[in-house]
Backbone bond lengths (Angstrom), bond angles and torsions (degrees), N, CA, C in turn:
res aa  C-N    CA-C-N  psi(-1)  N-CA   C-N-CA  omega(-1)  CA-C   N-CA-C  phi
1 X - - - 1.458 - - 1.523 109.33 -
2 X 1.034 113.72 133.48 1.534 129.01 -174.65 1.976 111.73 -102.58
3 X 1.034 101.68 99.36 1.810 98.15 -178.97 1.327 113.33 -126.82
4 X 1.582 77.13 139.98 2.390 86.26 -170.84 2.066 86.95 -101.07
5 X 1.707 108.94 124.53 0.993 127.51 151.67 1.387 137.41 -89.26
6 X 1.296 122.25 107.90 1.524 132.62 -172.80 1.573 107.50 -100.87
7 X 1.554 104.19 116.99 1.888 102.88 169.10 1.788 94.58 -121.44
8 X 2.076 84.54 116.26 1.698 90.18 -163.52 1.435 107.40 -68.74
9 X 1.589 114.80 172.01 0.992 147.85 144.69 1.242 139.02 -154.24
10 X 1.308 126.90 -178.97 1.496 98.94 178.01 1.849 102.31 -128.89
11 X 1.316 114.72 -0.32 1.377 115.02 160.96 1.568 107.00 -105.83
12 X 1.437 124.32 -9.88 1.279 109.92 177.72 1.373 89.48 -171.35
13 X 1.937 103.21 134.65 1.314 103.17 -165.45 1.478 92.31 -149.35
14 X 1.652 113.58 114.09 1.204 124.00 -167.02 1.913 103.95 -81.93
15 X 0.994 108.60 136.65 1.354 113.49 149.46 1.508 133.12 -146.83
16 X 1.517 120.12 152.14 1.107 138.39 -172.97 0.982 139.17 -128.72
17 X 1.076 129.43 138.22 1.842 142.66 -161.74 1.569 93.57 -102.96
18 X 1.853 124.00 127.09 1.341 98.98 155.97 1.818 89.72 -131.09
19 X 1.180 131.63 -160.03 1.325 150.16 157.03 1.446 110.41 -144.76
20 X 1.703 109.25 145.22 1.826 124.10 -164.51 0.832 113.97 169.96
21 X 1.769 116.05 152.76 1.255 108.28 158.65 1.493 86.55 -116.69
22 X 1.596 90.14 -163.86 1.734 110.89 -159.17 1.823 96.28 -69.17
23 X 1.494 111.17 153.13 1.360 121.59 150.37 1.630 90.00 71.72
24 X 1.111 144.15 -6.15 1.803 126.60 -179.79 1.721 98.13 -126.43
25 X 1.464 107.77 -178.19 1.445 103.71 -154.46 1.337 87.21 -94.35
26 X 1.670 124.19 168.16 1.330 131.79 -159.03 1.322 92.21 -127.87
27 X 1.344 112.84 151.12 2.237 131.48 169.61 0.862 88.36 -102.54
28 X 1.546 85.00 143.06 1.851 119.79 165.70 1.292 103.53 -49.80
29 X 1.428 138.66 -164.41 1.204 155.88 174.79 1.795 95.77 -176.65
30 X 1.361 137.16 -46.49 1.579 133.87 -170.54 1.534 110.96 167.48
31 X 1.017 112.90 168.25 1.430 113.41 173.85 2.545 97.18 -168.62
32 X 1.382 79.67 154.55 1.040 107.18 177.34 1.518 134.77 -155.97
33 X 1.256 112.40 173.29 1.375 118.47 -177.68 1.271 119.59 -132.89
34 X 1.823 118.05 107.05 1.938 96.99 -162.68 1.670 90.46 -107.73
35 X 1.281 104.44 125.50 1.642 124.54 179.22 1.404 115.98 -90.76
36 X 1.058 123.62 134.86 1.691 129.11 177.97 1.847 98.70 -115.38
37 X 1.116 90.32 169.30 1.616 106.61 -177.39 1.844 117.09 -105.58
38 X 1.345 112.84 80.36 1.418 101.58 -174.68 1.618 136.80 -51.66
39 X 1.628 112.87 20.04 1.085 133.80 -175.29 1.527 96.26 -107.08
40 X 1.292 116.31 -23.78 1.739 108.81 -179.25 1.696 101.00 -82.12
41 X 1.407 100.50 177.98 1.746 119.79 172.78 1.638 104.76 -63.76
42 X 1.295 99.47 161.19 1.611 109.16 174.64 1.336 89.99 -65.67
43 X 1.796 128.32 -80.45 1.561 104.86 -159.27 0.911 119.41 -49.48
44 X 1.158 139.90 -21.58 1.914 121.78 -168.69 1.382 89.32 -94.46
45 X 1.015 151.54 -48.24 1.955 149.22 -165.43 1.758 80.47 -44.71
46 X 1.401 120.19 -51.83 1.865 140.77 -153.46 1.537 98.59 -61.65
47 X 1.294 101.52 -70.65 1.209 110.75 -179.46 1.907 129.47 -49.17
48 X 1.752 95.87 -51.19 1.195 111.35 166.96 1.969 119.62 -37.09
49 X 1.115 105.60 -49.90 1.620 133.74 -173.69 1.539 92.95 -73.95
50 X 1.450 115.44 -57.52 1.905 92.91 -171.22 1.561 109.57 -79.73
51 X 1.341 115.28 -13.04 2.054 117.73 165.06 1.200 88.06 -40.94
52 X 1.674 113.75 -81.18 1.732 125.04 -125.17 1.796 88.50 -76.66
53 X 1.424 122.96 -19.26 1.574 100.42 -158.09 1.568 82.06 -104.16
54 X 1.496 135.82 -6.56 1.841 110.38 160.13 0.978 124.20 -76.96
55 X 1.908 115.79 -22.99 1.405 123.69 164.66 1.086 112.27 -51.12
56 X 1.537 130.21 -58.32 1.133 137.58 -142.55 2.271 97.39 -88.90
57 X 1.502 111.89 -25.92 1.164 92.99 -178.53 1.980 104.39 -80.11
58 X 1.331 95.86 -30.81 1.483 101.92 -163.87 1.912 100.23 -62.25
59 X 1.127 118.65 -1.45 1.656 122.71 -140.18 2.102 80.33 -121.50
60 X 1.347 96.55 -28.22 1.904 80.94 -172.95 1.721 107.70 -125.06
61 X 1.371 103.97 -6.11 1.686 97.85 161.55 1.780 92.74 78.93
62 X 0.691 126.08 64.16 1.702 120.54 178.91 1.206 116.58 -98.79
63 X 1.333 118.51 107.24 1.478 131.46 -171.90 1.912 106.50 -50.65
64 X 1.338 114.63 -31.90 1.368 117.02 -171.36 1.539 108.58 -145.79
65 X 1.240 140.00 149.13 1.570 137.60 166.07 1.843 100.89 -118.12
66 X 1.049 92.18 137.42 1.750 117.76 159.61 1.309 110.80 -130.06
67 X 1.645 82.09 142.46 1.366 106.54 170.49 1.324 124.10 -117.98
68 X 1.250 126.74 157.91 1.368 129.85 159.39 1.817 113.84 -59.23
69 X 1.490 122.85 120.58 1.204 125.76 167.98 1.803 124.81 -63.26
70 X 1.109 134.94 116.60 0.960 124.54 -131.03 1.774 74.04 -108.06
71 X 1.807 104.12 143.95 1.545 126.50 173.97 1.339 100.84 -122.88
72 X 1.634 92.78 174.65 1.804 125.87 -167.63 1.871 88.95 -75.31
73 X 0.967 114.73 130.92 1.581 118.98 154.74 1.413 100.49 -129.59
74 X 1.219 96.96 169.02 1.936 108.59 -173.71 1.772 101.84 -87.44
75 X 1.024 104.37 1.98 2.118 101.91 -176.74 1.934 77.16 -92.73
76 X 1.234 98.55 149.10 1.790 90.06 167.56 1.378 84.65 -118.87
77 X 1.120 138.93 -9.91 1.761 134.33 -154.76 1.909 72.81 -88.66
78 X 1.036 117.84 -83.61 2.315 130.15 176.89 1.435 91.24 3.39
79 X 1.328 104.65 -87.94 1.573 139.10 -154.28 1.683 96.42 -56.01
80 X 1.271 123.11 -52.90 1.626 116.47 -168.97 1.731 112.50 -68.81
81 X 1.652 94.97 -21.99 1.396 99.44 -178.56 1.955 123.07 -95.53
82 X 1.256 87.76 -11.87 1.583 95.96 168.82 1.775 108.03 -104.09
83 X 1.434 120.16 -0.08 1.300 120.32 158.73 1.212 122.22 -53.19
84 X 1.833 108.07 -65.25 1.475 134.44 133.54 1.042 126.46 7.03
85 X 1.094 124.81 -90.25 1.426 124.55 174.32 1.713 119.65 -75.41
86 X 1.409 114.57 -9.95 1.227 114.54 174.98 1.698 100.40 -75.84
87 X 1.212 119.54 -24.78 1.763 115.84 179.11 1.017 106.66 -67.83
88 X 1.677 127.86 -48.16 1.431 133.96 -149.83 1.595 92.03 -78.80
89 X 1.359 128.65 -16.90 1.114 138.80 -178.85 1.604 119.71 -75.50
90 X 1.278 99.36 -48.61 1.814 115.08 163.98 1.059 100.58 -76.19
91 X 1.390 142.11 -40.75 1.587 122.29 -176.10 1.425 92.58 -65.26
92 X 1.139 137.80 -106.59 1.679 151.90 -178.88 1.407 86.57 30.37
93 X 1.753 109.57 -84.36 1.510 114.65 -150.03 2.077 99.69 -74.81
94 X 1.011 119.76 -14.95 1.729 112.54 176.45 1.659 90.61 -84.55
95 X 1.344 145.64 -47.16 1.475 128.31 144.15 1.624 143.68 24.25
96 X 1.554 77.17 -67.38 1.695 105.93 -167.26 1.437 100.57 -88.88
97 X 1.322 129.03 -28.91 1.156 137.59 -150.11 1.846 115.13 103.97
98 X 1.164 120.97 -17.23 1.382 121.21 -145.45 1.629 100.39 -78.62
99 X 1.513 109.15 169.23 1.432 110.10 -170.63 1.973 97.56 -101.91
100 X 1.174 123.35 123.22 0.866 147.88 173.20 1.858 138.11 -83.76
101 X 1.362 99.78 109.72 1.226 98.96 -161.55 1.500 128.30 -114.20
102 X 1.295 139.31 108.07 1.609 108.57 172.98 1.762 131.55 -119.75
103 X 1.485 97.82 178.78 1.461 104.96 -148.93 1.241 87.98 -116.75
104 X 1.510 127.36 154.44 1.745 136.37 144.75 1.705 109.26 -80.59
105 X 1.347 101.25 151.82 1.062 91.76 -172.73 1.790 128.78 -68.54
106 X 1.540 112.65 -13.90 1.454 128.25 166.84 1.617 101.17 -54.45
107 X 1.231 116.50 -69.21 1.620 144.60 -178.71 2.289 89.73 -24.64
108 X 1.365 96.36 -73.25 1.520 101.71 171.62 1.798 123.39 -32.68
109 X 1.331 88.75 -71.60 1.454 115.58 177.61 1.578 108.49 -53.93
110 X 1.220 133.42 -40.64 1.384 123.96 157.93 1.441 136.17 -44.29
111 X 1.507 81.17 -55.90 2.134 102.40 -178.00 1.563 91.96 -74.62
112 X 0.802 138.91 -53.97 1.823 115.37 -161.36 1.670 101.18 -97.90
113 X 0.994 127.02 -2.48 1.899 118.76 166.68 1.297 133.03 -126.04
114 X 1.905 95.57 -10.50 1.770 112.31 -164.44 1.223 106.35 52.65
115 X 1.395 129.02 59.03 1.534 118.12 136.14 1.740 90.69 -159.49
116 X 1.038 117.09 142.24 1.327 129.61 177.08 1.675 118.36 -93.23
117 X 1.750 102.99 12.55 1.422 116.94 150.91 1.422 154.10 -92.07
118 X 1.570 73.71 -15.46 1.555 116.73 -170.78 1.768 108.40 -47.18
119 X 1.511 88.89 116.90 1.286 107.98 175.33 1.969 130.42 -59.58
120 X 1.335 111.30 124.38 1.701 93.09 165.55 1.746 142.36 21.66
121 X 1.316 99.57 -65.34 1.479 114.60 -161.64 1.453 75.11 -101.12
122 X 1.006 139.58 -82.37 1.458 136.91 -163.98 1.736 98.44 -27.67
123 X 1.052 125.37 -63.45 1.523 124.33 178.49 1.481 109.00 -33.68
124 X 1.418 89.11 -68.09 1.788 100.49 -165.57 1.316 96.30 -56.24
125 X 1.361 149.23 -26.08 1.410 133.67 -167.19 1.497 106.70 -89.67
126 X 1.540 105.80 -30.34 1.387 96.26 -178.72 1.723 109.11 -81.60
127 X 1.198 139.04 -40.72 1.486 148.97 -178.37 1.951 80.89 -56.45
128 X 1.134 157.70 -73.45 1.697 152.26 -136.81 1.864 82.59 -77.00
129 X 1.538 125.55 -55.57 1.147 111.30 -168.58 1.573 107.90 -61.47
130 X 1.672 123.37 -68.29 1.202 107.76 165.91 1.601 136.59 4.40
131 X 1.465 90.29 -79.67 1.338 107.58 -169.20 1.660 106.67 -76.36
132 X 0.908 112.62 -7.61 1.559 114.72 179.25 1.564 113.56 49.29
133 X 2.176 97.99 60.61 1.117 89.14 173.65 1.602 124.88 -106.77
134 X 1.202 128.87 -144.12 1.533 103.22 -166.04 2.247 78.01 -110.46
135 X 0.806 94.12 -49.68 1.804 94.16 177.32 1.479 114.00 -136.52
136 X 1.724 119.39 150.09 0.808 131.23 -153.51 1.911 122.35 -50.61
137 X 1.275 148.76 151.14 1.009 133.37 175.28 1.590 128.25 -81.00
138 X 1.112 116.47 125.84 1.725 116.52 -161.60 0.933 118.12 -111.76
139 X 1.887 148.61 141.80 1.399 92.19 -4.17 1.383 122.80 -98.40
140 X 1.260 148.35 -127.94 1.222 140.99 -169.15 1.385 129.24 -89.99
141 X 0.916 110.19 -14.97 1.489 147.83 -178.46 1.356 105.85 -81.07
142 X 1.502 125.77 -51.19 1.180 111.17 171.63 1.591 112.27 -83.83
143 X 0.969 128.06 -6.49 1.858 124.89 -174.70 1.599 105.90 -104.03
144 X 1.017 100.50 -11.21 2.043 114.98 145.78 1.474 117.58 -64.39
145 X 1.501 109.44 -63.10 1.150 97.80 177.88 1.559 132.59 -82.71
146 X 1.341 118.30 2.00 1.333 146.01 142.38 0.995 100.15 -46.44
147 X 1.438 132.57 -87.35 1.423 115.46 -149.38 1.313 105.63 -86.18
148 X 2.194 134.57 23.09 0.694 110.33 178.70 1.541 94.55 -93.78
149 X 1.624 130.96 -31.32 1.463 113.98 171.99 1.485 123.91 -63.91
150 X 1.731 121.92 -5.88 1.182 104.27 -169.85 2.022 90.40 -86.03
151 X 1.077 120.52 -29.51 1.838 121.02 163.95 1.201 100.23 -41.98
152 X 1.380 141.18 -23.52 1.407 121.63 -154.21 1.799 102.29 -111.89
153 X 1.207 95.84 -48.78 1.733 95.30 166.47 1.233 108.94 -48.75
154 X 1.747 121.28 -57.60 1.570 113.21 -161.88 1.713 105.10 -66.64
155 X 1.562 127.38 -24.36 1.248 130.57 -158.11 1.558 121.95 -102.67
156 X 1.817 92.53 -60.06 1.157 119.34 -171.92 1.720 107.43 -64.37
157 X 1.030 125.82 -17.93 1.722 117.34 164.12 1.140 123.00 -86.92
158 X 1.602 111.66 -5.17 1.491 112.55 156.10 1.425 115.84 -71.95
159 X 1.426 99.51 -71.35 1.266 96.99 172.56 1.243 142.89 -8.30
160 X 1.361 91.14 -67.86 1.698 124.39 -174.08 1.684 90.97 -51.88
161 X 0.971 128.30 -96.13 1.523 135.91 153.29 1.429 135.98 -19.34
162 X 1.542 112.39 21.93 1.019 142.12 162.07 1.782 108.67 -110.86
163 X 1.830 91.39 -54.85 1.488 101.03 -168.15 1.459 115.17 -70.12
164 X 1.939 121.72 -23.73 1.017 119.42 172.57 1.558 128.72 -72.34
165 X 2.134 107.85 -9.40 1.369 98.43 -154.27 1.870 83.62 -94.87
166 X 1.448 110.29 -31.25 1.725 121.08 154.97 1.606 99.76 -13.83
167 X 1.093 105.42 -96.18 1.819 121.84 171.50 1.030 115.37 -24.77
168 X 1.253 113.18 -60.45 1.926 96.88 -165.69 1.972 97.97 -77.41
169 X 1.227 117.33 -36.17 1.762 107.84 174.87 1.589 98.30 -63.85
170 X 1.353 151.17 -30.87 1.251 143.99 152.02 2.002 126.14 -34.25
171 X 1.389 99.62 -50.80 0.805 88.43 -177.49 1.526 111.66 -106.93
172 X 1.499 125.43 6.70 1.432 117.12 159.97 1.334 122.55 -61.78
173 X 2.386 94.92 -40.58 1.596 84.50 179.71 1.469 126.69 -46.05
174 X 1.722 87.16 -49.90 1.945 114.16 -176.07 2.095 107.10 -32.17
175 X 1.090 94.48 -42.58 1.763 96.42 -178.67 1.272 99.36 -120.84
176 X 1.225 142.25 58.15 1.505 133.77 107.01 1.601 122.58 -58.41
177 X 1.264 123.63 142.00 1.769 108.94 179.76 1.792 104.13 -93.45
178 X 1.381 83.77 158.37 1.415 84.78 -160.70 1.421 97.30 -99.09
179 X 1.596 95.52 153.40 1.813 93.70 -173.00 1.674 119.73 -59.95
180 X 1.124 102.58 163.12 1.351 113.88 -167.50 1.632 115.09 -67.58
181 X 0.665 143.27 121.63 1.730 148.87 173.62 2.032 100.01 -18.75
182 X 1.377 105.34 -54.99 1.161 118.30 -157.05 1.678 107.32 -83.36
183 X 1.166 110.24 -2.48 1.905 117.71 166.91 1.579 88.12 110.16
184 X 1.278 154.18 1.29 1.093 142.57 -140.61 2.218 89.62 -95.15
185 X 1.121 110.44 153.61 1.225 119.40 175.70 1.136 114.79 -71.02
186 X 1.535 144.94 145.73 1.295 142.46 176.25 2.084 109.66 -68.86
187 X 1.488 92.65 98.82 1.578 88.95 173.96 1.314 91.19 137.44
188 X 1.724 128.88 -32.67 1.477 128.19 -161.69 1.682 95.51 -94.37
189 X 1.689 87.42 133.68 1.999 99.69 176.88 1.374 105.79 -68.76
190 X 1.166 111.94 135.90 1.499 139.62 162.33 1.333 98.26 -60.25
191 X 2.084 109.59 131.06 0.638 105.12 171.66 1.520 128.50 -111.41
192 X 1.193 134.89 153.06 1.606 117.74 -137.50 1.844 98.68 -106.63
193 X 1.376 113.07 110.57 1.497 111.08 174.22 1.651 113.21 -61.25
194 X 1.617 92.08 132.63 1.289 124.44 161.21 1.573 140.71 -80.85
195 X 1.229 115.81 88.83 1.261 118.45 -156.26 1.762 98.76 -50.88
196 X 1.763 98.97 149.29 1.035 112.05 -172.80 1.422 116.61 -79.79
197 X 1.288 126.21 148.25 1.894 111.87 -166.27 1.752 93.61 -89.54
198 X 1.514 107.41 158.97 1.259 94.52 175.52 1.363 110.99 -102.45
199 X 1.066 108.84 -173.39 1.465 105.42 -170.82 1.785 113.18 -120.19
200 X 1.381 107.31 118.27 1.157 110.22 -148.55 1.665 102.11 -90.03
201 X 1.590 117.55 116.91 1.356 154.83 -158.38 1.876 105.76 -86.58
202 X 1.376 92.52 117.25 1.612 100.91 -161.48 2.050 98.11 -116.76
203 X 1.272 92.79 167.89 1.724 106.32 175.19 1.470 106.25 -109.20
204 X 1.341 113.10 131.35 0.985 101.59 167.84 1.824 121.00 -64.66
């Protein structure tokens, strides 16, 4: 499985290419960082960010995109602006067609270190071992969004495969027929009343 990882921002917005399957260590494929200029307008900073991230999905073929789930922080100016780019991020990959997924940042921090406390450097050491690289990936932003697709390989195909078997018991119930008004079993023919003849009344 091939997954492009995005950890938004809107002055700096890491993304990452990994390949994996579940439970074994995952290869790089790329990583990057698409930067906007906080001296420009919101739409063009907006726009700029959904160019480079359709280039960048159309450019690596990514079977799946994750994102970072975006939380409450006390900056509201932070938080409104990584909302922002966290959309342009779900649009990109709903775009392509691709199935789209996101993570909190604990959710991350679990799947690639087992602890959903896990500090900074602890990340970055575990995403370089992972990936079995020779030194760590820079800058932080992109080894975020690294280890947000390697969460998604190890997780997100469970998931997924949870949520589809959901669905198909959804929609078997949906087309079962429903029993008949009259007690009849679902499948058994109705049987059609026959008016009674009357009985024709004579004089003696």
């Amino acid at each position: 499985m091939r997954v492009l990882g995005v950890d938004p921002g809107l002055t700096r917005c890491g993304v990452g290419v990994v390949e994996g399957v579940p439970g074994r260590p995952c290869t790089l494929v790329a990583y990057y960082v698409v930067y906007t200029d906080p001296a420009d307008e919101l739409p063009l900073r907006l726009l700029h960010l959904d160019t480079e991230l359709t280039r960048l999905v159309a450019e690596h073929q990514p079977q799946s995109v994750a994102v970072e789930r975006v939380f409450s922080q006390h900056n509201v100016r932070t938080v409104m602006g990584t909302a922002q780019a966290s959309a342009v991020a779900v649009l990109a990959g709903a775009r392509a067609g691709l199935p789209v997924q996101t993570y909190t940042p604990s959710e991350v921090k679990a799947a690639v270190t087992g602890s959903g406390q896990a500090d900074k450097a602890q990340m970055m050491s575990m995403v370089t071992r992972l990936l079995r690289l020779a030194e760590p990936p820079r800058p932080a932003d992109a080894a975020d969004a690294l280890a947000l697709a390697i969460c998604h390989i190890w997780r997100g195909g469970t998931r997924a495969r949870i949520a589809a078997a959901a669905s198909a018991v959804r929609q078997r119930t949906t087309a079962a027929p429903a029993a008949s008004r009259d007690g009849a079993r679902p499948g058994t023919p109705r049987r059609s009343a026959r008016p009674t003849p009357k009985r024709q009344g004579g004089t003696g």
